[in-house]
FIZAMAR-436981 format. One record per residue: residue in one letter; residue number from 1; x, y, z of N, C-alpha, C in turn. Coordinates in steps of 0.05 Angstrom, whole numbers, padded with zeros to 5 digits. Example, Ala and Ser with C-alpha at 12.3 -4.5 7.8 and 13.67 -1.06 7.14 Angstrom:
<pts>
a | 1 | 00264 | -00114 | 00156 | 00246 | -00090 | 00156 | 00264 | -00066 | 00156
s | 2 | 00257 | -00045 | 00142 | 00273 | -00021 | 00143 | 00258 | 00001 | 00157
</pts>
This chain:
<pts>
x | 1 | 00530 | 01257 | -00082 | 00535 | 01267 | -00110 | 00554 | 01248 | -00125
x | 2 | 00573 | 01232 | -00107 | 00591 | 01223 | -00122 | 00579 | 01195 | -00129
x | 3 | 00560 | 01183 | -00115 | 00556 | 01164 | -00126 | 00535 | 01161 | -00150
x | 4 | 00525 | 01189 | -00145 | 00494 | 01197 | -00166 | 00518 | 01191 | -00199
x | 5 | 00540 | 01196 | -00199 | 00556 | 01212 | -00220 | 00568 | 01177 | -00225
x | 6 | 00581 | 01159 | -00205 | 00586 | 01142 | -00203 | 00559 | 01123 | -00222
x | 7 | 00539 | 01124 | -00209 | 00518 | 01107 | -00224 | 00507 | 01113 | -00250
x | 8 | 00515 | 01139 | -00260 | 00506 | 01155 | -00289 | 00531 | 01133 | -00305
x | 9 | 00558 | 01132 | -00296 | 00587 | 01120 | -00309 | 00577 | 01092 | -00312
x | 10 | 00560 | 01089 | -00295 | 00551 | 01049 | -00304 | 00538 | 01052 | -00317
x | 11 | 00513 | 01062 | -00318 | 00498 | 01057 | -00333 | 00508 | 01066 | -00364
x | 12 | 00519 | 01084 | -00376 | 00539 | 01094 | -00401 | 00556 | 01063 | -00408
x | 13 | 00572 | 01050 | -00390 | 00590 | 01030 | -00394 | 00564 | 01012 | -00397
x | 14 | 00541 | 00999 | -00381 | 00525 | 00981 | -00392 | 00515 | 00991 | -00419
x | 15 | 00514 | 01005 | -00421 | 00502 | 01015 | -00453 | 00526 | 01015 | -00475
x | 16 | 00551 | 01014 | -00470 | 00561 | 01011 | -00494 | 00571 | 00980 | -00493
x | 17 | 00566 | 00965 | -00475 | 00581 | 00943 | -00475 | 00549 | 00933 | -00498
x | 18 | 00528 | 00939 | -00487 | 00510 | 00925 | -00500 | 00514 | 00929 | -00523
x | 19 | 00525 | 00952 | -00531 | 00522 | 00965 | -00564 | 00539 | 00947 | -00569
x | 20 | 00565 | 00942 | -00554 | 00587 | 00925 | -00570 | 00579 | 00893 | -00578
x | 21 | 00566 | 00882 | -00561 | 00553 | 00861 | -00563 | 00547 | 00854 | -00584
x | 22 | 00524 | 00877 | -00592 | 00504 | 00877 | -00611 | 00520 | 00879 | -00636
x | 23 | 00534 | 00899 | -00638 | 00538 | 00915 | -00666 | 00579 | 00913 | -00670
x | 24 | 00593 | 00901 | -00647 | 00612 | 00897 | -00654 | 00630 | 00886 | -00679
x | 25 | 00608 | 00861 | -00681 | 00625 | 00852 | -00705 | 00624 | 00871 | -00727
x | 26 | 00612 | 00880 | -00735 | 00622 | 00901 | -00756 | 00645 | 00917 | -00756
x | 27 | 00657 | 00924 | -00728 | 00677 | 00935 | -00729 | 00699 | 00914 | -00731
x | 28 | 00703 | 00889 | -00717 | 00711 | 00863 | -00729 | 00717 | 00855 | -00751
x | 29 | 00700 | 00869 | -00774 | 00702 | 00861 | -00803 | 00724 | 00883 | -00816
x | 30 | 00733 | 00914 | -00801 | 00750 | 00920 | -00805 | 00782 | 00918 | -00785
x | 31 | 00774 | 00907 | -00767 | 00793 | 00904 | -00746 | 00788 | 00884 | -00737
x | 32 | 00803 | 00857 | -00749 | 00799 | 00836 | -00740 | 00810 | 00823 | -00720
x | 33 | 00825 | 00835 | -00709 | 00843 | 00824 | -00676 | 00819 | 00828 | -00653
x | 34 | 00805 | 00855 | -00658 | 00777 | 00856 | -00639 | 00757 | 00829 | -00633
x | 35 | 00762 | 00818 | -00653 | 00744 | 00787 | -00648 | 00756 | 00770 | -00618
x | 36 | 00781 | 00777 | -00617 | 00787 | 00763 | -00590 | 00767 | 00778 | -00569
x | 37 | 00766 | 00807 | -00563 | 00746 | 00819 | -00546 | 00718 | 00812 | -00551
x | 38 | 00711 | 00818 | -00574 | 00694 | 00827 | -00584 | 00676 | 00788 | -00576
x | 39 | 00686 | 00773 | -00583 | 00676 | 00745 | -00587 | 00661 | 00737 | -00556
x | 40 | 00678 | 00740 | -00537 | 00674 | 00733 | -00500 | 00657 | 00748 | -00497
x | 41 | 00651 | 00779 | -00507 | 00630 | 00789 | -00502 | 00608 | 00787 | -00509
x | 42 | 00607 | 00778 | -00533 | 00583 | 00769 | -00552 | 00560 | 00743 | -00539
x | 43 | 00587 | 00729 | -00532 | 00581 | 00699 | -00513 | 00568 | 00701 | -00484
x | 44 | 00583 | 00723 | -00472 | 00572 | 00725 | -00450 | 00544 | 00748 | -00452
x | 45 | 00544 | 00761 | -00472 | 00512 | 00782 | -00476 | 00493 | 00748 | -00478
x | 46 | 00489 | 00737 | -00495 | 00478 | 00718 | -00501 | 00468 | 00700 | -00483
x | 47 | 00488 | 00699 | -00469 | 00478 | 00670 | -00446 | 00472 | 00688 | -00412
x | 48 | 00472 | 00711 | -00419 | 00453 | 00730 | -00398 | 00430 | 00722 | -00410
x | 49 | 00419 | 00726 | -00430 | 00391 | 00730 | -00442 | 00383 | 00704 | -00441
x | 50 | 00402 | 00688 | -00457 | 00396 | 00658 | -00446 | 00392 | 00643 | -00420
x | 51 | 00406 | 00658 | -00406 | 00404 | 00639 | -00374 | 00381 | 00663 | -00364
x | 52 | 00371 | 00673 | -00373 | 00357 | 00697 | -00354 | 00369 | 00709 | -00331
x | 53 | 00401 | 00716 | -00339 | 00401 | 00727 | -00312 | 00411 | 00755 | -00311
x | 54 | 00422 | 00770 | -00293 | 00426 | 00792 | -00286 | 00445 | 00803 | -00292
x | 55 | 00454 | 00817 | -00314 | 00483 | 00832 | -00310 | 00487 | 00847 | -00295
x | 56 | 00516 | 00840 | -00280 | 00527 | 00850 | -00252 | 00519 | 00884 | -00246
x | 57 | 00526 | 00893 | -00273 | 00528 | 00917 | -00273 | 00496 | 00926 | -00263
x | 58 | 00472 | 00921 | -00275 | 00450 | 00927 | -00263 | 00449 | 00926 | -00220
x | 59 | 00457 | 00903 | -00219 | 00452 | 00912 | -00185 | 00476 | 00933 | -00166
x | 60 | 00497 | 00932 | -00187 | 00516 | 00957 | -00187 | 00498 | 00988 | -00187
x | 61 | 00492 | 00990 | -00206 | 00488 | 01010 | -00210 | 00457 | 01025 | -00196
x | 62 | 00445 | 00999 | -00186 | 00420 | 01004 | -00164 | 00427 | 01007 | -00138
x | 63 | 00462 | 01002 | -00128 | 00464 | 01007 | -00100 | 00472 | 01037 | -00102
x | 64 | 00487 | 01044 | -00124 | 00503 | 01068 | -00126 | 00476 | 01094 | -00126
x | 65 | 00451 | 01086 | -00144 | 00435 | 01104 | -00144 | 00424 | 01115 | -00124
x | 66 | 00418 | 01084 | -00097 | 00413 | 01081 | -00071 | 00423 | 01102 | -00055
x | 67 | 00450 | 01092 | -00056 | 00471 | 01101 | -00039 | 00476 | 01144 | -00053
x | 68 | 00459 | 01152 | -00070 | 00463 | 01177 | -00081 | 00435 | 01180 | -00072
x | 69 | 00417 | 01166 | -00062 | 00381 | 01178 | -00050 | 00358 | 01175 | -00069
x | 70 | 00376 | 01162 | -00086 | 00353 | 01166 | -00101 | 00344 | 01128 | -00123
x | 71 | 00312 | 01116 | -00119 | 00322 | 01097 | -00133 | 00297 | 01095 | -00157
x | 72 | 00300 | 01114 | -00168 | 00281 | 01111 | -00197 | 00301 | 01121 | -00216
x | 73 | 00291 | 01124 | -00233 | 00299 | 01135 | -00263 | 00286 | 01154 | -00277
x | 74 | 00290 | 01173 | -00250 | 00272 | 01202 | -00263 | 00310 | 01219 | -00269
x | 75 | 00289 | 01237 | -00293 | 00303 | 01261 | -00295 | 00338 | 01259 | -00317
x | 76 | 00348 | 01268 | -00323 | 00377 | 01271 | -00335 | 00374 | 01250 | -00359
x | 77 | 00392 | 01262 | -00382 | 00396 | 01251 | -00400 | 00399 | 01218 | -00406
x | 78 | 00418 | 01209 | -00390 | 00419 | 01178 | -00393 | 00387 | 01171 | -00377
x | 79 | 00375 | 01176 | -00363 | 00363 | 01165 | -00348 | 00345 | 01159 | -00364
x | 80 | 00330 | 01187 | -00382 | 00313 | 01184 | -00399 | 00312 | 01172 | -00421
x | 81 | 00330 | 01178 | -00428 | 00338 | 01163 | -00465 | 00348 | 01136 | -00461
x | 82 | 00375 | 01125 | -00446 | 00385 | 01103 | -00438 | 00369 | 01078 | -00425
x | 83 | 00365 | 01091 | -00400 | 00350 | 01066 | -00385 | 00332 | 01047 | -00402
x | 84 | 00307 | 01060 | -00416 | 00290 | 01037 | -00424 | 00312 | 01028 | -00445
x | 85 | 00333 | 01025 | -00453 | 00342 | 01012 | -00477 | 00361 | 00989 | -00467
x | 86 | 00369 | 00995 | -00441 | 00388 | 00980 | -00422 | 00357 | 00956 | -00399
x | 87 | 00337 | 00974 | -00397 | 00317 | 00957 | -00379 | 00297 | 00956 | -00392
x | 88 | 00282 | 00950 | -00410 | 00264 | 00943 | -00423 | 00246 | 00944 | -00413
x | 89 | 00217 | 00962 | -00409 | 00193 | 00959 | -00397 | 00178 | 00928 | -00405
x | 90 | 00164 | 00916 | -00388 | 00153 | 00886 | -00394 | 00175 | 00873 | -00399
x | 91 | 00198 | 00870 | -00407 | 00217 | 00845 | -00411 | 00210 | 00821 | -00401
x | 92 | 00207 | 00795 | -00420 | 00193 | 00773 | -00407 | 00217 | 00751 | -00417
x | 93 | 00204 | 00739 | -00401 | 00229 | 00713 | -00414 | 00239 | 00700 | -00447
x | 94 | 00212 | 00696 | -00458 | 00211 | 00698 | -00479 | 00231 | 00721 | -00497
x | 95 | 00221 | 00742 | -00489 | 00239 | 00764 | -00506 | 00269 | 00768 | -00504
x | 96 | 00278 | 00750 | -00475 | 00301 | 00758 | -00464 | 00310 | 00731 | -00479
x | 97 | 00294 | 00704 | -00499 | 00308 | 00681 | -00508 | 00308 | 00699 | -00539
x | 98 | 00291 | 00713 | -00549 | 00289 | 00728 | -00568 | 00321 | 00742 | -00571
x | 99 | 00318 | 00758 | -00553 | 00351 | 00782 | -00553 | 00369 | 00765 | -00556
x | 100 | 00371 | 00739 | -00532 | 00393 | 00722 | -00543 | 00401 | 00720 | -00579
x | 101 | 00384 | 00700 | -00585 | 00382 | 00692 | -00608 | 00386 | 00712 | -00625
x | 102 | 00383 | 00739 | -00630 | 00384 | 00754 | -00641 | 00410 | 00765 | -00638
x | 103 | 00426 | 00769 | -00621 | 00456 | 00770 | -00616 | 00468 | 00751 | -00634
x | 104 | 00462 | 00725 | -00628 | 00479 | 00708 | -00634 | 00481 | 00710 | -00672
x | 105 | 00450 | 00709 | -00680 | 00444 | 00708 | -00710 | 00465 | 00725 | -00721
x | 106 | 00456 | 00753 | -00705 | 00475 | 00783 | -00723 | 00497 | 00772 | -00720
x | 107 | 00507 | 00763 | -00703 | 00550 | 00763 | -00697 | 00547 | 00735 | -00723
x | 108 | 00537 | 00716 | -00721 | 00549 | 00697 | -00737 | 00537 | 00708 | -00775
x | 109 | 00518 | 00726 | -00780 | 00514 | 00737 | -00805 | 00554 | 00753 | -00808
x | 110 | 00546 | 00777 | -00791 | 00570 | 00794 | -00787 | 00598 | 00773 | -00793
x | 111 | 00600 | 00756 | -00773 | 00628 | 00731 | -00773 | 00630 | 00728 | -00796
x | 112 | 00615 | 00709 | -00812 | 00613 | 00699 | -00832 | 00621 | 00720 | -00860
x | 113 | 00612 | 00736 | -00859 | 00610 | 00764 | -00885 | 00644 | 00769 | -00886
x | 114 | 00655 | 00769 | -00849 | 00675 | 00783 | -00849 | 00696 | 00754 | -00853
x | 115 | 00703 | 00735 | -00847 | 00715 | 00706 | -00859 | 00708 | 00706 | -00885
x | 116 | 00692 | 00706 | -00899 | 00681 | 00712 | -00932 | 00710 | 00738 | -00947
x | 117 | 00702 | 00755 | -00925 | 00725 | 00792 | -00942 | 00753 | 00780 | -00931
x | 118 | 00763 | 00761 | -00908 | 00789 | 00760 | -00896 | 00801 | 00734 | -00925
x | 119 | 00790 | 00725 | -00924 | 00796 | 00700 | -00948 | 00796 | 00718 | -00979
x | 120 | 00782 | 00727 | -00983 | 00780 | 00744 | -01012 | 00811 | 00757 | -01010
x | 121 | 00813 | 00772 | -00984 | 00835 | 00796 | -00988 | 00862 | 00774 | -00986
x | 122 | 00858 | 00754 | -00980 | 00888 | 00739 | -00981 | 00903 | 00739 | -00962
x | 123 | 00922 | 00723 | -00953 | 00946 | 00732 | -00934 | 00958 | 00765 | -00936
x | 124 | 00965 | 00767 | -00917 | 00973 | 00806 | -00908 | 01005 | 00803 | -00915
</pts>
């Protein structure tokens, strides 16, 4: 049970790290010290998609499901709603140079908008 509960907590943390990835910089454009976080993460979402490779957290969270008996993605809320948004049914390489690129575009649109409002508003 504890690791069933254990592997529900990864998969929640892979899902918001992705959200942060994605959708961080916006919060960046009001809290701009977050760019120190917010930037390494952006970099490292990116060059997963780019290198095609595995975030850690995925083979994490397949031993813990293991090790709880169970290794699909039946049943409970994250499993249903979460998973395909974190594992993509068909994901192909292509799409995974797609997601890259698409990270990178939004953060440097987002960057850019928010260097644009930090210069307008002047020294603090």
């Amino acid at each position: 049970m504890l690791a069933g509960l254990a592997a529900e907590l990864v998969m929640v943390i892979h899902f918001a790290f992705i959200a942060f990835v994605v959708a961080g910089g916006l919060i960046v454009v009001r809290r701009p010290r977050l760019a120190l976080l917010h930037l390494p993460c952006a970099l490292y979402g990116a060059a997963i998609e780019f290198g095609g490779w595995i975030c850690p957290l995925t083979p994490l969270e397949i031993r813990l499901r293991q090790a709880a008996g169970t290794d699909g993605y039946t049943g409970g809320f994250i499993d249903h709603y979460l998973a395909p948004l974190v594992y993509p049914p068909g994901l192909t390489r292509e799409a995974q140079l797609v997601l890259g690129g698409a990270v990178l575009l939004v953060n440097l649109v987002v960057y850019g908008l928010a260097v644009r409002r930090w210069r307008r508003a002047g020294p603090e």
